[in-house]
KOLDREN-969155 format. One record per residue (C-alpha): residue number from 0; x, y, z; residue in three letters. Coordinates in steps of 0.02 Angstrom, whole numbers, padded with zeros to 5 digits. Layout:
BEGIN
+-----+--------+--------+--------+-----+
:   i :     xx :     yy :     zz :  aa :
+-----+--------+--------+--------+-----+
: NUM :      X :      Y :      Z : ALA :
...
+-----+--------+--------+--------+-----+
END
This chain:
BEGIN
+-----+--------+--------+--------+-----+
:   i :     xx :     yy :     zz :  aa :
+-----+--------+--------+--------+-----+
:   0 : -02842 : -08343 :  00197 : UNK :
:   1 : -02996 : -08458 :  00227 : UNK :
:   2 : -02973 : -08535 :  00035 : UNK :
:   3 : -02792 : -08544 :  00066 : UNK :
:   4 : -02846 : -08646 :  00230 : UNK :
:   5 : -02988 : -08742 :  00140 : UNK :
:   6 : -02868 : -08786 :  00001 : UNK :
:   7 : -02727 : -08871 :  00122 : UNK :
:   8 : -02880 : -08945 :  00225 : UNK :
:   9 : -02934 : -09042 :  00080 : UNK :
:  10 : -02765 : -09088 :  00003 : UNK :
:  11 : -02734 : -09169 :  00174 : UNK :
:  12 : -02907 : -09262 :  00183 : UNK :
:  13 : -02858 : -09329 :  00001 : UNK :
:  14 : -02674 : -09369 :  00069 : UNK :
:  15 : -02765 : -09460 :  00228 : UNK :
:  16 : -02799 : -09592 :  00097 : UNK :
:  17 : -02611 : -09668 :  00106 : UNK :
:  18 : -02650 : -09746 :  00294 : UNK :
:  19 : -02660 : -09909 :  00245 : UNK :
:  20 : -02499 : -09907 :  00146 : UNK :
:  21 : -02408 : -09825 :  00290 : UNK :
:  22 : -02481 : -09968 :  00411 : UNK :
:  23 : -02391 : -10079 :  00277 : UNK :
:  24 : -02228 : -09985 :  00282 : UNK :
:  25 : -02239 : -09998 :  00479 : UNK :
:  26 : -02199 : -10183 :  00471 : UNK :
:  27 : -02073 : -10175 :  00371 : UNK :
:  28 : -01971 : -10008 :  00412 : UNK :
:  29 : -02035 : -09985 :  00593 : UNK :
:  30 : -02152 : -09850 :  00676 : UNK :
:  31 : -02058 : -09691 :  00701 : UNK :
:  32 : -01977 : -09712 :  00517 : UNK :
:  33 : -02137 : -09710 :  00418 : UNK :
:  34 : -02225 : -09594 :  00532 : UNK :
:  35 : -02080 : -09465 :  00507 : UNK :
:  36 : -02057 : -09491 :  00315 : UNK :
:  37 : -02283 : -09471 :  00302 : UNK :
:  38 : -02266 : -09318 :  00399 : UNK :
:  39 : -02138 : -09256 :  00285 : UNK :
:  40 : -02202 : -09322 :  00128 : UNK :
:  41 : -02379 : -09248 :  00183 : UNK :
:  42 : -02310 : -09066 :  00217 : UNK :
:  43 : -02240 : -09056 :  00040 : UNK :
:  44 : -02385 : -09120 : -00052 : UNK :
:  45 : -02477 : -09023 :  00048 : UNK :
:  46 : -02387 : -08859 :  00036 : UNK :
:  47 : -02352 : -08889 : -00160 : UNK :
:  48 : -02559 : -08924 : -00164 : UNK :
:  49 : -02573 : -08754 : -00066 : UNK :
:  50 : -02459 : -08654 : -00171 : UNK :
:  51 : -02525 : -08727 : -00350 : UNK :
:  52 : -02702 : -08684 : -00312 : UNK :
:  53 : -02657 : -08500 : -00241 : UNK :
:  54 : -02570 : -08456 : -00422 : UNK :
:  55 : -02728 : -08560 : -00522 : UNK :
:  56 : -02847 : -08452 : -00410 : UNK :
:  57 : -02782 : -08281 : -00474 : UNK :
:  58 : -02766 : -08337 : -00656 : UNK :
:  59 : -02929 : -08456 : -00691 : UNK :
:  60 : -03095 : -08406 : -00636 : UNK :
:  61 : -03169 : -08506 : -00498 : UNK :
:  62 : -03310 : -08613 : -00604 : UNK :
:  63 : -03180 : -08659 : -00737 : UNK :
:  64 : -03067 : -08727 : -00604 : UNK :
:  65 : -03202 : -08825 : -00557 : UNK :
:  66 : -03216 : -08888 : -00704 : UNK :
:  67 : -03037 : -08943 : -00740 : UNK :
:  68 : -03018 : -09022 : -00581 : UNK :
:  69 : -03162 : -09116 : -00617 : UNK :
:  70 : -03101 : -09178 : -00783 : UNK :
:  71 : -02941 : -09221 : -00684 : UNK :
:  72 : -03026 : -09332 : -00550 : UNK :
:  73 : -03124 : -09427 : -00687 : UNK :
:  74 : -02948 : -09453 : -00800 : UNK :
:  75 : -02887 : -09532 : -00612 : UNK :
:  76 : -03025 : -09630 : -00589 : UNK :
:  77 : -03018 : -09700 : -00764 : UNK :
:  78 : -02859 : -09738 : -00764 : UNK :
:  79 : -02849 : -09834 : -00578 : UNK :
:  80 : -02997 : -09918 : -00670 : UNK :
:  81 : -02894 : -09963 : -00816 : UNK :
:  82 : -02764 : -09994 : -00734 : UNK :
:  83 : -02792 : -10096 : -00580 : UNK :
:  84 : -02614 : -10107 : -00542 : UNK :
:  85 : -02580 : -09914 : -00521 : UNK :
:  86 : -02629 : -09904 : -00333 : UNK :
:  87 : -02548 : -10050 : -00254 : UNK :
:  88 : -02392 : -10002 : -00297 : UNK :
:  89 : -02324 : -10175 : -00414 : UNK :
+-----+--------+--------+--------+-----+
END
């Protein structure tokens, strides 16, 4: 239970990131619009985030997972790098 919490804890610190787009979308769609469709959008990520790393957890041992999430945060990084484009949306 406490990695299933810690898991859904840190998908939603990683999902906190999208603020600053949602104060965009405020402008232009209006408060209670974006703040419903983020708390939506939020629960699914987070709950697909949850459910992913529950089924990972019983088939890959804990340092390899590490390990590929690792990789997959630098491949991110790279590519936002590359590809400076890729987080503003155009």
């Amino acid at each position: 239970m406490q990695t299933t919490l810690f898991i859904a804890f840190v998908v939603f610190m990683a999902e906190i990131g999208c603020l600053l787009r949602s104060a965009c979308l405020v402008t232009e769609y209006g408060k209670a619009t974006v703040i419903i469709g983020t708390a939506i959008g939020l629960a699914v990520a987070t709950g697909v985030g949850v459910s992913i790393g529950g089924i990972v957890e019983k088939w890959l041992p804990h340092d390899m997972t590490h390990w590929i999430a690792g990789f997959i945060l630098i491949l991110v990084g790279a590519f936002m790098m590359i590809n400076k484009h890729a987080c503003s949306g155009h």
